[in-house]
C-alpha positions, 0 to 999 in steps of 0.5 A: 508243576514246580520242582521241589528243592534240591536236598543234596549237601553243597560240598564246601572245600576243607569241609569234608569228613575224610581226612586230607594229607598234610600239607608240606609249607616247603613243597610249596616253594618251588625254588627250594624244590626244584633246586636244593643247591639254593637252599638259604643255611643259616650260620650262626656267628661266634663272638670271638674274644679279644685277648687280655693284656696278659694273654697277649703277653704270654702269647708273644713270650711263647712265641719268642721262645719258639722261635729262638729255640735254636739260640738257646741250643746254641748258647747251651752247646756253646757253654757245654764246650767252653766249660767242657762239661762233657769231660766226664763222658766223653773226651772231645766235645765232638765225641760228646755231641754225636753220643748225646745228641746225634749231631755230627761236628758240622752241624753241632758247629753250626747251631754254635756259629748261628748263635754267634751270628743271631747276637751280632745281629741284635747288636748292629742292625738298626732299631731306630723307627722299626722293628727288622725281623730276626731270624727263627732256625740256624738254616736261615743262618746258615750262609752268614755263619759259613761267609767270611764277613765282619758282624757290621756286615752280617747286619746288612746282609741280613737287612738286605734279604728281609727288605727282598723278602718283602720285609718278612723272615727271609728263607736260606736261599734268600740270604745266600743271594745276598752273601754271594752279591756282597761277597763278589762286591767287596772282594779283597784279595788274600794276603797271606802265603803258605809258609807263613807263620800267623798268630790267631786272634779269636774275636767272635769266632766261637771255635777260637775260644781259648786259642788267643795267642797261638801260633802257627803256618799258613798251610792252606790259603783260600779266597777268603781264609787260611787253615792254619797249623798249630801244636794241638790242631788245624783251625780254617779261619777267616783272614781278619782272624790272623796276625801276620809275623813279619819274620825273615825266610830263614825264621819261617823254616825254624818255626815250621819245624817247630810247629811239626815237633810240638804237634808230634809230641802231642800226638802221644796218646798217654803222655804226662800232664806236664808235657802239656804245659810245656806245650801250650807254653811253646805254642804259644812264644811266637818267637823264631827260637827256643832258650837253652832251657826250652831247647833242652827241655824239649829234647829231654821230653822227645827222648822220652817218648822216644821221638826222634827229630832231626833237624831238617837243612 
């Protein structure tokens, strides 16, 4: 007997009536899965513009400006001193620093003395087939301000630390080292003697500004300097910054007890303007005498002020 046929519905796969889940196409990776970590990110690139010929510009003045912002306060110290526009104020440029802008004397002086250095470099260091790069705070500076050399010498100490440097900025450290090697290299002896009587030459010294022509003694005589004494002050100068008068022992004694009245009188704090320009005159005749006029004048003026002086043997 011959079975009838079967009326049970084939099941057919994603036919069904009941709803499946969704179906995750990620959860089918099985790399991206099991290991997150390896997940591709995609970055999208940015176009980066290239500057304008006049954005370039702007870009080297301005950085040019940052890095010379320490010799533009130089050059500004340096003209505030020598016009003494602070004398409304303050009655030293030393006084006038420390009030207006917090500097002590050694460092107002060194931002002077680093200017100083900076253009002596731009004059002597080679240009010809490259360009040196050239210092951006006074620290850099600092030694070269500090070491007794001549500008042409400065030049090469500084060619010498960038070349150290890998022909980059090189730091204070760097040029110390150069300084120092230089220095121990061309040592010159000293020729001067405390008692001595020099004449001070200014040249690029920024601190003998206004001194041209002063006399005065050796009372200090260092390595490479001498401090000497004048009517208004000391000044400790580099040997190349002194003439030597050539005058006999008994000349050397005439102007140093010259040198200990001029400075006396000029120690009196409320004295007459005239007194100064006796002063400066005298402080200036590098000569082992005094006329009858001067002896007289000067002699008039200690009375004055009741300086007594006597003539030491």
């Amino acid at each position: 007997m011959n079975k009838p046929p079967s009326r049970r519905k084939k099941v057919i796969p994603g036919a069904s009536g009941e709803p499946k889940p969704a179906t995750n196409s990620a959860k089918k990776d099985p790399s991206s899965h099991e290991n997150p970590a390896s997940a591709t990110i995609t970055v999208t690139a940015v176009e980066v513009t290239e500057l304008t010929e006049e954005e370039q510009s702007l870009r080297l003045q301005l950085e040019g400006q940052v890095e010379r912002a320490f010799l533009s306060a130089g050059q500004a110290l340096m003209e505030l001193r020598d016009r003494r526009l602070y004398r409304s104020t303050h009655r030293t440029f030393e006084e006038y620093c420390r009030d207006r802008f917090n500097y002590s004397r050694d460092a107002a002086y060194l931002k002077i003395s680093a200017t100083v250095v900076y253009e002596n470099l731009q004059k002597f260091l080679p240009t010809i087939g490259r360009q040196i790069p050239m210092p951006t705070n006074e620290r850099q500076l600092r030694f070269l301000a500090k070491a007794e050399l001549e500008p042409a010498v400065q030049a090469d100490v500084w060619q010498q630390a960038v070349e150290q440097a890998g022909n980059k900025i090189p730091s204070g450290r760097i040029v110390k080292d150069v300084v120092d090697r230089i220095r121990g290299s061309t040592k010159v002896p000293n020729p001067y003697h405390i008692g001595e009587i020099c004449i001070l030459l200014p040249k690029d010294n920024p601190d003998l500004r206004g001194k041209a022509g002063y006399w005065g003694v050796v009372s200090h005589v260092g390595e490479y300097s001498c401090t000497v004494q004048t009517w208004d002050g000391d000044y400790t100068v580099k040997i190349e910054h002194l003439k030597l008068l050539e005058l006999l022992d008994e000349d050397c004694q005439f102007m140093q007890q010259l040198c200990v009245r001029l400075r006396q009188l000029h120690e009196v704090a409320n004295r007459d303007s005239s007194v100064d320009w006796l002063l400066q005159g005298l402080g200036k005749q590098a000569k082992p005498y005094l006329s009858s006029l001067q002896a007289k004048l000067l002699a008039a003026v200690e009375r004055e002020y009741n300086l007594v002086w006597k003539q030491q043997k």
